[in-house]
N, CA, C and O atoms as a GROMACS GRO file, in nm:
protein
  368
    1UNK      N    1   2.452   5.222  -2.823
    1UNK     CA    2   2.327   5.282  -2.861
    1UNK      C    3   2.228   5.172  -2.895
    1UNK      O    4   2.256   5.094  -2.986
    2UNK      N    5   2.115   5.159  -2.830
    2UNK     CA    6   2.026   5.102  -2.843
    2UNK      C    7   1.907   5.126  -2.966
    2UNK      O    8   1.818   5.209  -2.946
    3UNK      N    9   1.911   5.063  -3.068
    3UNK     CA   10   1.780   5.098  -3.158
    3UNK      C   11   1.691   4.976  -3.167
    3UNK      O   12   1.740   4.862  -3.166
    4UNK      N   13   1.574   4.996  -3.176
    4UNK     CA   14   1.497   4.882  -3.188
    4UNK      C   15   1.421   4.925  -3.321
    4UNK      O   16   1.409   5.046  -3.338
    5UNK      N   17   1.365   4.837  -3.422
    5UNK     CA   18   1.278   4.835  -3.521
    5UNK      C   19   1.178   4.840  -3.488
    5UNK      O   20   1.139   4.756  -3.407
    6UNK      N   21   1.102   4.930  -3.532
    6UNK     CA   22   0.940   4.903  -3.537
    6UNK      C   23   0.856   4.885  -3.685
    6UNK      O   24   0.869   4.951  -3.788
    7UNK      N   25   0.791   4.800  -3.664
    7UNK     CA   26   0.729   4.769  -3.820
    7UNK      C   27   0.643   4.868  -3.855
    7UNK      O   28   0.621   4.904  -3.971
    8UNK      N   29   0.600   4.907  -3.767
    8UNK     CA   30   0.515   5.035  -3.794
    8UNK      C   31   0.574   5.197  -3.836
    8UNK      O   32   0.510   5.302  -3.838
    9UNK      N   33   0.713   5.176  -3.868
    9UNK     CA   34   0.786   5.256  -3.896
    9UNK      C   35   0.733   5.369  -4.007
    9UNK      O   36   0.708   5.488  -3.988
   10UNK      N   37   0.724   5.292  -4.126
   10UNK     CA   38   0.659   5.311  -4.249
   10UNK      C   39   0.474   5.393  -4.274
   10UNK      O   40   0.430   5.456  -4.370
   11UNK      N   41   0.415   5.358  -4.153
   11UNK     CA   42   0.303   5.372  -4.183
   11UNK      C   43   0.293   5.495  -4.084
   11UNK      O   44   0.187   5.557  -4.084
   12UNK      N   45   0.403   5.538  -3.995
   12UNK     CA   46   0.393   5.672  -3.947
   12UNK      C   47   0.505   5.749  -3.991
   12UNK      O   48   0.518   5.856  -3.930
   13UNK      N   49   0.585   5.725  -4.075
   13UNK     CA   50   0.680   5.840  -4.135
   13UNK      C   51   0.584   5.923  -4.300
   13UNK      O   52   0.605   6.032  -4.353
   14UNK      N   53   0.468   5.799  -4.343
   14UNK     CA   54   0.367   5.810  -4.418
   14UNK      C   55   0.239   5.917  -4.362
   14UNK      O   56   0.175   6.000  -4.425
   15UNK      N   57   0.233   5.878  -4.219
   15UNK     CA   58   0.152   6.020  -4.139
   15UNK      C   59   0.207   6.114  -4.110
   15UNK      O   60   0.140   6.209  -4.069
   16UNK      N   61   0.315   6.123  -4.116
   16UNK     CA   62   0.396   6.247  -4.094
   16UNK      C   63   0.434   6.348  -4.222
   16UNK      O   64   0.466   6.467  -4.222
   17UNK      N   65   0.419   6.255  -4.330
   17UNK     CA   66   0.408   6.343  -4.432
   17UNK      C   67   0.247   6.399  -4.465
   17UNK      O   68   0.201   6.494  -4.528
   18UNK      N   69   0.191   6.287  -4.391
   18UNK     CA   70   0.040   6.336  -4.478
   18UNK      C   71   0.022   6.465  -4.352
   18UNK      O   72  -0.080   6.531  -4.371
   19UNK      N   73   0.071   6.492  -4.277
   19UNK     CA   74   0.037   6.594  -4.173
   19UNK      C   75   0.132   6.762  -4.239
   19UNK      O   76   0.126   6.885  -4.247
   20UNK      N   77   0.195   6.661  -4.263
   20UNK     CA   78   0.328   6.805  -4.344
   20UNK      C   79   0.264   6.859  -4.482
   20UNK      O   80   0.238   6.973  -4.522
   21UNK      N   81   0.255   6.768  -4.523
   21UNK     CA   82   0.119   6.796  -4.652
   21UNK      C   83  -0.004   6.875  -4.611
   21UNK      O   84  -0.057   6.956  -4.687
   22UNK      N   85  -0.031   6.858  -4.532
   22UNK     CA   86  -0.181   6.909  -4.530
   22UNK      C   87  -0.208   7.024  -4.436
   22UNK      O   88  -0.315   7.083  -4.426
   23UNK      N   89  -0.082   7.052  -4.357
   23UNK     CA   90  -0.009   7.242  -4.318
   23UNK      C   91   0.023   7.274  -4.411
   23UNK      O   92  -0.011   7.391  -4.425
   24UNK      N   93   0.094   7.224  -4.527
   24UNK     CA   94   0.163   7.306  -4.611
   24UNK      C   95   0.071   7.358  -4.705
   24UNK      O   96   0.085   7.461  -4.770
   25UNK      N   97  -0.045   7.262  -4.710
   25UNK     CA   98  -0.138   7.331  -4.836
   25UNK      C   99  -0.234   7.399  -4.758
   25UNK      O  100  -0.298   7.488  -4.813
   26UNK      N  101  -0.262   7.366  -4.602
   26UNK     CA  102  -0.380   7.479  -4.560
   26UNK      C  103  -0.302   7.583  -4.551
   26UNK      O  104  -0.366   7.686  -4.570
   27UNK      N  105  -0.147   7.608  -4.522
   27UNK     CA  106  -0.072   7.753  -4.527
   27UNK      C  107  -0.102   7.815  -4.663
   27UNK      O  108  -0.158   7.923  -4.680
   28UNK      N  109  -0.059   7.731  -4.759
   28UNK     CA  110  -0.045   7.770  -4.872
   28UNK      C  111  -0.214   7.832  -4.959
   28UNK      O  112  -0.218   7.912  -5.053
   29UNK      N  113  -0.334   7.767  -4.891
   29UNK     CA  114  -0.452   7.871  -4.881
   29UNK      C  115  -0.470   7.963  -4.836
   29UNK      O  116  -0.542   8.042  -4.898
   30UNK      N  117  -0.432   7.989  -4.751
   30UNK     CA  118  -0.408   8.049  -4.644
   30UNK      C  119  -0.347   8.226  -4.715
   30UNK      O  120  -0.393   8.339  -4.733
   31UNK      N  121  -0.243   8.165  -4.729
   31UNK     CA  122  -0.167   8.290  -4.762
   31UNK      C  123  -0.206   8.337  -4.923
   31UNK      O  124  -0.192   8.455  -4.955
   32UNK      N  125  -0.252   8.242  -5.016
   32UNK     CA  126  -0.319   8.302  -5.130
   32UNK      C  127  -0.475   8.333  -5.150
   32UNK      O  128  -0.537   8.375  -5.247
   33UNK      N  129  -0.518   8.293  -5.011
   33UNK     CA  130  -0.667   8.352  -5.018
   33UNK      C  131  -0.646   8.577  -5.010
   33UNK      O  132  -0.586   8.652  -4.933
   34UNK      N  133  -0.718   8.597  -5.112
   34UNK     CA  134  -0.712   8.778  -5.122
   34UNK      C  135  -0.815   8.805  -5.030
   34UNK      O  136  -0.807   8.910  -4.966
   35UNK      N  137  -0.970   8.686  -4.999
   35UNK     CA  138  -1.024   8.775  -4.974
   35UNK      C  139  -1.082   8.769  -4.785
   35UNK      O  140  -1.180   8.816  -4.726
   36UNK      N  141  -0.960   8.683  -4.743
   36UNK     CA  142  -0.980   8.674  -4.618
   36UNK      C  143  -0.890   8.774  -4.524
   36UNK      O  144  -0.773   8.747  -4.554
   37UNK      N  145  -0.890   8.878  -4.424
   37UNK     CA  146  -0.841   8.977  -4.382
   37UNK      C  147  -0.714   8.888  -4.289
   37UNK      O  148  -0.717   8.768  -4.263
   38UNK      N  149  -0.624   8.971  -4.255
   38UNK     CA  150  -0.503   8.873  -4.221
   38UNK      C  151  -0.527   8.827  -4.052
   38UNK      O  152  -0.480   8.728  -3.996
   39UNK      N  153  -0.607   8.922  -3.998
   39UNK     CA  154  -0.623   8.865  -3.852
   39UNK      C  155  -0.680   8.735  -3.847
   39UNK      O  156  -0.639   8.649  -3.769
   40UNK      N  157  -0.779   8.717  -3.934
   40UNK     CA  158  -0.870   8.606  -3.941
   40UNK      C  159  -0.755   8.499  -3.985
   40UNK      O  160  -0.730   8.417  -3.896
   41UNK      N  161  -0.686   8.484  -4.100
   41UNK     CA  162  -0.574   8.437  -4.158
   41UNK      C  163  -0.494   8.364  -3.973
   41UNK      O  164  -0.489   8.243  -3.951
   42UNK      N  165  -0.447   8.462  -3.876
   42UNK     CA  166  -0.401   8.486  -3.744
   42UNK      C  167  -0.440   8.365  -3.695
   42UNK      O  168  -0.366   8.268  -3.678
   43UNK      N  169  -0.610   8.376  -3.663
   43UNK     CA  170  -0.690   8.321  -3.554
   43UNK      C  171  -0.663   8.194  -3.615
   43UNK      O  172  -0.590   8.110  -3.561
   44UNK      N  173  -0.744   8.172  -3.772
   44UNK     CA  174  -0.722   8.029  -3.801
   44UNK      C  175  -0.594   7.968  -3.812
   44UNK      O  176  -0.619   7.848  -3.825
   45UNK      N  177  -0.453   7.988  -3.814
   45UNK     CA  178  -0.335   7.940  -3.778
   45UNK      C  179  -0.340   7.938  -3.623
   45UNK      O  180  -0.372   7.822  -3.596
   46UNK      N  181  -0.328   7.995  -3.527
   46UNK     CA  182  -0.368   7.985  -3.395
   46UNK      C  183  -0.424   7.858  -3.328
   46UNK      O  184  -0.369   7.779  -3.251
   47UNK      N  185  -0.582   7.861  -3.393
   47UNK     CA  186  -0.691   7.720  -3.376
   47UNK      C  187  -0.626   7.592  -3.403
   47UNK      O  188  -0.628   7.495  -3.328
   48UNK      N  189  -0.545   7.606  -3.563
   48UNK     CA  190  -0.465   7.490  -3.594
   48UNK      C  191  -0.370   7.404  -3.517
   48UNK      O  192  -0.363   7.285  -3.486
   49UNK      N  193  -0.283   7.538  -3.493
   49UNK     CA  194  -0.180   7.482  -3.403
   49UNK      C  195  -0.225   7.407  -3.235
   49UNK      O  196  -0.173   7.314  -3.175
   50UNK      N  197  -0.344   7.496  -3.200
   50UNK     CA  198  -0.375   7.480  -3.067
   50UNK      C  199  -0.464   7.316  -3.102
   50UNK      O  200  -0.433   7.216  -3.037
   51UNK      N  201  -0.522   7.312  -3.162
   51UNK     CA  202  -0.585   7.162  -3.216
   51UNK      C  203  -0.488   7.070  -3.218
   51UNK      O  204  -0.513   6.966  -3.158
   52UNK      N  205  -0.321   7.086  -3.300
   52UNK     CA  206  -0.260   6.978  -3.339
   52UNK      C  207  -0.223   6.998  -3.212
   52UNK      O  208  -0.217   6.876  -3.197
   53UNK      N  209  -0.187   7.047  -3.088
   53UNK     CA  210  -0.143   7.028  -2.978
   53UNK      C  211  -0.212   6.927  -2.898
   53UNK      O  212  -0.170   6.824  -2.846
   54UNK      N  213  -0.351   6.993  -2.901
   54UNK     CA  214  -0.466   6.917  -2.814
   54UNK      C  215  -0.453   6.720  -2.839
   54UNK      O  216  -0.454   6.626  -2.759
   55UNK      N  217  -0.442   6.730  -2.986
   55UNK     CA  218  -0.466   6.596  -3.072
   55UNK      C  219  -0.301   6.522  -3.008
   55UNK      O  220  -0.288   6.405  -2.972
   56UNK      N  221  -0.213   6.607  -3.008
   56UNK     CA  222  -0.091   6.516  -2.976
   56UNK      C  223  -0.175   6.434  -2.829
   56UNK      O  224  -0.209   6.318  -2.809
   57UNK      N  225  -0.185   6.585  -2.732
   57UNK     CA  226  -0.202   6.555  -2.627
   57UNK      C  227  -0.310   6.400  -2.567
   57UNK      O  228  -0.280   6.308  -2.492
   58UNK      N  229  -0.414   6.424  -2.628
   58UNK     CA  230  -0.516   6.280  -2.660
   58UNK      C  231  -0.460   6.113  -2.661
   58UNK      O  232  -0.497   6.006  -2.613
   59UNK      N  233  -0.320   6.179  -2.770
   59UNK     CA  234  -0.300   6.019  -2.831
   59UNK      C  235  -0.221   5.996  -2.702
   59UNK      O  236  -0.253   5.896  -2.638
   60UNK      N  237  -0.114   6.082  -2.649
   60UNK     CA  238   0.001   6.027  -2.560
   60UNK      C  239  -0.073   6.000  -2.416
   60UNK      O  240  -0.044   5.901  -2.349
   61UNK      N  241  -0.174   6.096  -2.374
   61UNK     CA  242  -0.254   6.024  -2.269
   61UNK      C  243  -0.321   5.881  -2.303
   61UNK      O  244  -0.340   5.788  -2.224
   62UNK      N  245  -0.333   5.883  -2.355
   62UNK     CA  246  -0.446   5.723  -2.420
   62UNK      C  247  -0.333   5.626  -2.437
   62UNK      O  248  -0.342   5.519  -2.378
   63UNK      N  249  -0.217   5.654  -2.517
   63UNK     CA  250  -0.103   5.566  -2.504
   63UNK      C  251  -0.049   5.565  -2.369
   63UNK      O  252  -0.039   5.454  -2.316
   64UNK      N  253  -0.016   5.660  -2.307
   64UNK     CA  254  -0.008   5.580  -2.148
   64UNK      C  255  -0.099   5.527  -2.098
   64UNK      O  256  -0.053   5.425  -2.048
   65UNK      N  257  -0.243   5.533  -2.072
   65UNK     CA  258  -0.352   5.475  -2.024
   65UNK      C  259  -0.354   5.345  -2.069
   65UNK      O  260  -0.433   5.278  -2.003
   66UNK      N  261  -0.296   5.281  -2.158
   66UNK     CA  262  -0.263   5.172  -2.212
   66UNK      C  263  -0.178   5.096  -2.149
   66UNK      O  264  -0.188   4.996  -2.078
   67UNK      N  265  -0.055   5.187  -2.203
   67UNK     CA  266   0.046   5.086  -2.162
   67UNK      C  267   0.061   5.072  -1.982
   67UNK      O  268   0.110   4.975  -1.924
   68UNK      N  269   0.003   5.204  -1.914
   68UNK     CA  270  -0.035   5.138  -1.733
   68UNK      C  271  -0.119   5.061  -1.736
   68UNK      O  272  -0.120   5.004  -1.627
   69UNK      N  273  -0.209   5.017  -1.812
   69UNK     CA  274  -0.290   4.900  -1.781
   69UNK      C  275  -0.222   4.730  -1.843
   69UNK      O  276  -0.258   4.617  -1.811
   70UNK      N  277  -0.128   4.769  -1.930
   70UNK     CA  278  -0.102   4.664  -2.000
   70UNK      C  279   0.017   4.581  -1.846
   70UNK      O  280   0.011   4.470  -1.795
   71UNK      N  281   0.115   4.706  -1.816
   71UNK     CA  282   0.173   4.674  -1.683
   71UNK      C  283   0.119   4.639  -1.566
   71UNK      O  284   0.185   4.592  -1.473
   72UNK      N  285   0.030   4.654  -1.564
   72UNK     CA  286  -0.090   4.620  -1.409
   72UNK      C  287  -0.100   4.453  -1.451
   72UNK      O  288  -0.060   4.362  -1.378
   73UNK      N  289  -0.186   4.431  -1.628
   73UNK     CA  290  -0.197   4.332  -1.608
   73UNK      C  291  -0.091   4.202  -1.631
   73UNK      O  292  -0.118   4.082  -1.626
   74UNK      N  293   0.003   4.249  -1.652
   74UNK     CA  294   0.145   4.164  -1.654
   74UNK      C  295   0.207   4.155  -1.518
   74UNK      O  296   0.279   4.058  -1.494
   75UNK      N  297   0.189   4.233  -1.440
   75UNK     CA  298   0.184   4.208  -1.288
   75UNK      C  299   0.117   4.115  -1.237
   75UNK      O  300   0.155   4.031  -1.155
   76UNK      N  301  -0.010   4.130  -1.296
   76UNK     CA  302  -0.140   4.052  -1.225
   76UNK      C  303  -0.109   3.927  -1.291
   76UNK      O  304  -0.124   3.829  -1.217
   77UNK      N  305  -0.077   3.907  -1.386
   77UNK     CA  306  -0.038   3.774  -1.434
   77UNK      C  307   0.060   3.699  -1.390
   77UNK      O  308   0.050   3.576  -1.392
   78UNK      N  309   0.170   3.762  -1.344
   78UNK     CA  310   0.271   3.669  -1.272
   78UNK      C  311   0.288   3.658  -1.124
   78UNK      O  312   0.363   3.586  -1.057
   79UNK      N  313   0.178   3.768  -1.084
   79UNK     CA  314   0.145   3.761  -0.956
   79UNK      C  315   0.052   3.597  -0.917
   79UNK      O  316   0.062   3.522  -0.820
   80UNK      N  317  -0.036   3.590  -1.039
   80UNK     CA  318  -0.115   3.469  -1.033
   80UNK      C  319  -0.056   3.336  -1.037
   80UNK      O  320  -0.074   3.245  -0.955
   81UNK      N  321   0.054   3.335  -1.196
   81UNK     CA  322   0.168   3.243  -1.181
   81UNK      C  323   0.217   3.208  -1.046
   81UNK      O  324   0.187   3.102  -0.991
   82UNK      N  325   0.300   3.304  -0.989
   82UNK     CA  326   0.313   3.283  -0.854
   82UNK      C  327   0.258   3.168  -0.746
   82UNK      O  328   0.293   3.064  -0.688
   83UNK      N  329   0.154   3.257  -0.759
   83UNK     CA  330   0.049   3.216  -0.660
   83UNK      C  331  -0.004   3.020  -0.695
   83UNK      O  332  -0.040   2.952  -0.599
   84UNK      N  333   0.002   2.960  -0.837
   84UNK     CA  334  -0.003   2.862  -0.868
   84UNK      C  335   0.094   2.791  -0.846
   84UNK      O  336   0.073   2.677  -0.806
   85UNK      N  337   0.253   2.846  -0.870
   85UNK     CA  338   0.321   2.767  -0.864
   85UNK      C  339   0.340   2.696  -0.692
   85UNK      O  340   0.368   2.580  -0.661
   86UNK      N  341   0.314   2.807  -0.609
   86UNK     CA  342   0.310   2.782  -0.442
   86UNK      C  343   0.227   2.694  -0.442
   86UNK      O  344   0.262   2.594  -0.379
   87UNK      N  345   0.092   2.689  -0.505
   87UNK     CA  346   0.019   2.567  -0.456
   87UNK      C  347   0.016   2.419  -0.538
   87UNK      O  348  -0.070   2.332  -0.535
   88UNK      N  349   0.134   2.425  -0.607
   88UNK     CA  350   0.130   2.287  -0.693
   88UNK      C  351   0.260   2.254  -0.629
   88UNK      O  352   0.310   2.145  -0.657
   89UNK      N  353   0.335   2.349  -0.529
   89UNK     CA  354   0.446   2.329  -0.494
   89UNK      C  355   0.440   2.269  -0.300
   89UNK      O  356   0.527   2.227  -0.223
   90UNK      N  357   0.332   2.288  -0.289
   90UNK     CA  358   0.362   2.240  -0.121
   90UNK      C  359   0.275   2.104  -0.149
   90UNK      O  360   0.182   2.081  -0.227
   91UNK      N  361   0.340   2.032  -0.062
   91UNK     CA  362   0.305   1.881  -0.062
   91UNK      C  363   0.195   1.842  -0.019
   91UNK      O  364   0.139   1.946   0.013
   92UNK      N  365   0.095   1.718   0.013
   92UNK     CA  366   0.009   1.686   0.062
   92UNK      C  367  -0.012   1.619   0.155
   92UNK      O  368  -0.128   1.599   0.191
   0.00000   0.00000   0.00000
């Protein structure tokens, strides 16, 4: 089994609570507001969920859009290497 560390471990198990926190208390308005009717209660859990979907969706496109460009240019970089070493390598 392969695990790798990430240092950034800490500062997203810290967003993951602040996200768990902050459903649990908009539920917890939510369900002790008297004077909001329960469909409405419905819609705005609905919006929520469909938002935190959207928001996943954002970061993991943008994190691949990244990391394919980060691979293009690590290609392009040893493609160039390459290309130097051939010409410091044929004689004169």
């Amino acid at each position: 089994m392969n695990t790798t560390h990430n240092d950034n471990s800490l500062i997203i198990l810290l967003n993951i609570c602040g996200v768990i926190a902050a459903y649990g208390l908009l539920g917890l308005s939510l369900y002790m507001s008297p004077d909001v009717p329960l469909s409405t209660k419905g819609y705005w859990g609905m919006g929520i969920i469909l938002l935190t979907l959207s928001l996943i969706n954002v970061v993991k496109y943008r994190f691949d859009i990244r990391s394919s460009e980060d691979r293009i240019r690590k290609i392009e970089d040893a493609k160039n290497e390459k290309l130097l070493e051939d010409v410091l390598a044929e004689p004169k």
